[in-house]
N, C-alpha and C positions, 0 to 999 in steps of 0.2 A: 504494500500500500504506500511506503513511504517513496521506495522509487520509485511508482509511478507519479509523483505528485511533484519530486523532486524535478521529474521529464518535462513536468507540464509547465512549472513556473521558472525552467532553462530559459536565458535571454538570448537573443543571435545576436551577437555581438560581434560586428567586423571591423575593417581599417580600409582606407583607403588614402593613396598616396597622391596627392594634384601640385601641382606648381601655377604660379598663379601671376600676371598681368596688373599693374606694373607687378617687374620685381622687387622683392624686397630688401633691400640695400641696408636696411637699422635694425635697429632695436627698438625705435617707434614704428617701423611697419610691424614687426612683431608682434608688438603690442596690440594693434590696430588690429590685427586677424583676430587673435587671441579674444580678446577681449570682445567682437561682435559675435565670433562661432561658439562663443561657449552661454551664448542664449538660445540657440537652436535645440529646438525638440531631438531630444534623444542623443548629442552630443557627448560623448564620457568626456573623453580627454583630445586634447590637440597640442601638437609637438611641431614649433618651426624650429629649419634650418636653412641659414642664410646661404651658409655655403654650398647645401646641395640645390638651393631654394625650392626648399619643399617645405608641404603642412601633409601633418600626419595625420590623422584625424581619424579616433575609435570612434565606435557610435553603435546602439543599439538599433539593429535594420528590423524591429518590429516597431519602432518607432518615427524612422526616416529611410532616403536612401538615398544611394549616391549622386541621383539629379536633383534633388532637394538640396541636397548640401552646398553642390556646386552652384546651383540659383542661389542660394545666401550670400556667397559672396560680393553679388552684382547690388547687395541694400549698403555697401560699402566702398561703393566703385572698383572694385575688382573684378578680375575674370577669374576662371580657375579651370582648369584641365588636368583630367583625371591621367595620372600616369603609369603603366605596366610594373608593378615590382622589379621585374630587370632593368629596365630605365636607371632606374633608380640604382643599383646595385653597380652596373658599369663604370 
């Protein structure tokens, strides 16, 4: 009984990696993402990196999903394009 109950209240929780228009050159662009994306519904956590310029972004996908996400960005003038994990890793 308890695993089943355990199954049912599992979140899907993913990551999705974007790089984003302009780039982000600071630590107030940083701030800037950070601090708009982490009012969006279903957001856990968000990770920039200037040097790869990428935002990391967890998020519960019973909550949102990844064209939600990347539309948020556009209430802050930015763009965002979603990027391949090996992108990123190259």
């Amino acid at each position: 009984m308890l695993l089943m109950a355990a199954v049912t209240m599992a979140k899907d929780i993913k990551t999705v990696v974007v790089t984003t228009e302009p780039q982000m050159h600071c630590e107030s662009c940083e701030k800037k993402i950070k601090n708009n994306l982490r009012f969006e519904k279903g957001v856990k956590k968000i990770e920039t990196n200037i040097e790869t310029q990428t935002v990391t972004i967890t998020y519960d996908a019973d909550k949102t999903t990844v064209e939600k996400l990347l539309k948020s960005f556009e209430k802050f003038n930015y763009k965002a394009r979603k990027l391949e994990v090996n992108t990123v890793l190259d």
